[in-house]
N, C-alpha and C positions, 0 to 999 in steps of 0.2 A: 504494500500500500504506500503511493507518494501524498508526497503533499506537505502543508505546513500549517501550523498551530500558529495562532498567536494572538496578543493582547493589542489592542490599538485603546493606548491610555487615553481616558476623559471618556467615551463609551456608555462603560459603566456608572458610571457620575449622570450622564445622560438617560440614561434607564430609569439610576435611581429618581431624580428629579421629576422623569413624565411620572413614577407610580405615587411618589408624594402629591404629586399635583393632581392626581384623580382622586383620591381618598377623601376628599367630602364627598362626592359623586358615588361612590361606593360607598361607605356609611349610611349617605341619606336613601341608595335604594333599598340597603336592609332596612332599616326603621321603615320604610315604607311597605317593604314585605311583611313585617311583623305589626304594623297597625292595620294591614290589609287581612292579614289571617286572623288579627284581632279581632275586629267589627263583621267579621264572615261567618267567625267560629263560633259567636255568640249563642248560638240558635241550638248547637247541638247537642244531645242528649244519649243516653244509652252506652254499652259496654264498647261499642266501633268509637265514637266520638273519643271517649278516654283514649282510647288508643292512640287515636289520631292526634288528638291534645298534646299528649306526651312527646309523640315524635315532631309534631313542629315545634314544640318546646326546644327539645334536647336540638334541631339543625338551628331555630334562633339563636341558639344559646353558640352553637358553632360557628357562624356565618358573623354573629358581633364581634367576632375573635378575631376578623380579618384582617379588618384597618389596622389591627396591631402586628399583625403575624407577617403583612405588609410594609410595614412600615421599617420593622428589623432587617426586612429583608430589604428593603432598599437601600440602610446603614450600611449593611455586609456589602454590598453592591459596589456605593461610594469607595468604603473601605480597600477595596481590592485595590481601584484607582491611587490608591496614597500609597500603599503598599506596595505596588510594583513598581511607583514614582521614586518611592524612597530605595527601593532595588538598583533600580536603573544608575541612577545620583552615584551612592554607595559604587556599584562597579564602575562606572565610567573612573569615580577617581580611585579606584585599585590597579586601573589601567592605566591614567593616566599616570600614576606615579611608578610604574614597572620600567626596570632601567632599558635605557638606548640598547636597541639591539636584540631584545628577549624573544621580540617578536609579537611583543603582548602591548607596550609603549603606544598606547593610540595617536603621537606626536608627527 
């Protein structure tokens, strides 16, 4: 298999920034899921309903988790960005200070 891997730094920063930037859009259409099942569910009765109850319970209760679960995940995102930044920095000057000649001297 050919080919090549690679990081094109700032990217990831871009990622993160569009998922931060939708997370009230995403918030506000859970709360909107769950005031909709709310004013819908109202009505019903009997041992199905319970059931039903329960398990949109237990996905609202999953789906509120997101903006946050998002949100981390866009930190890690940025993160990579600083991290390969500070990589990059860090070996250039290992390189740069490798003596004349080494073959390693980026000069």
């Amino acid at each position: 298999m050919s080919g090549s891997i690679g990081l094109v730094q700032g990217k990831q920063t871009q990622a993160a920034n569009l998922i931060i930037d939708r997370l009230p859009t995403i918030d506000q259409a859970i709360r909107g899921i769950a005031d909709t099942v709310s004013a819908e569910s109202a009505g019903f009765a009997g041992n199905a309903a319970a059931g039903l109850t329960t398990a949109l319970a237990d996905w609202l209760t999953a789906a509120s988790e997101l903006p946050q679960i998002l949100a981390q995940y866009a930190a890690a995102l940025a993160e990579v960005d600083r991290t390969a930044a500070a990589a990059d920095a860090k070996g250039a000057t290992v390189l740069g200070a490798a003596p004349s000649g080494s073959g390693l001297n980026m000069e």
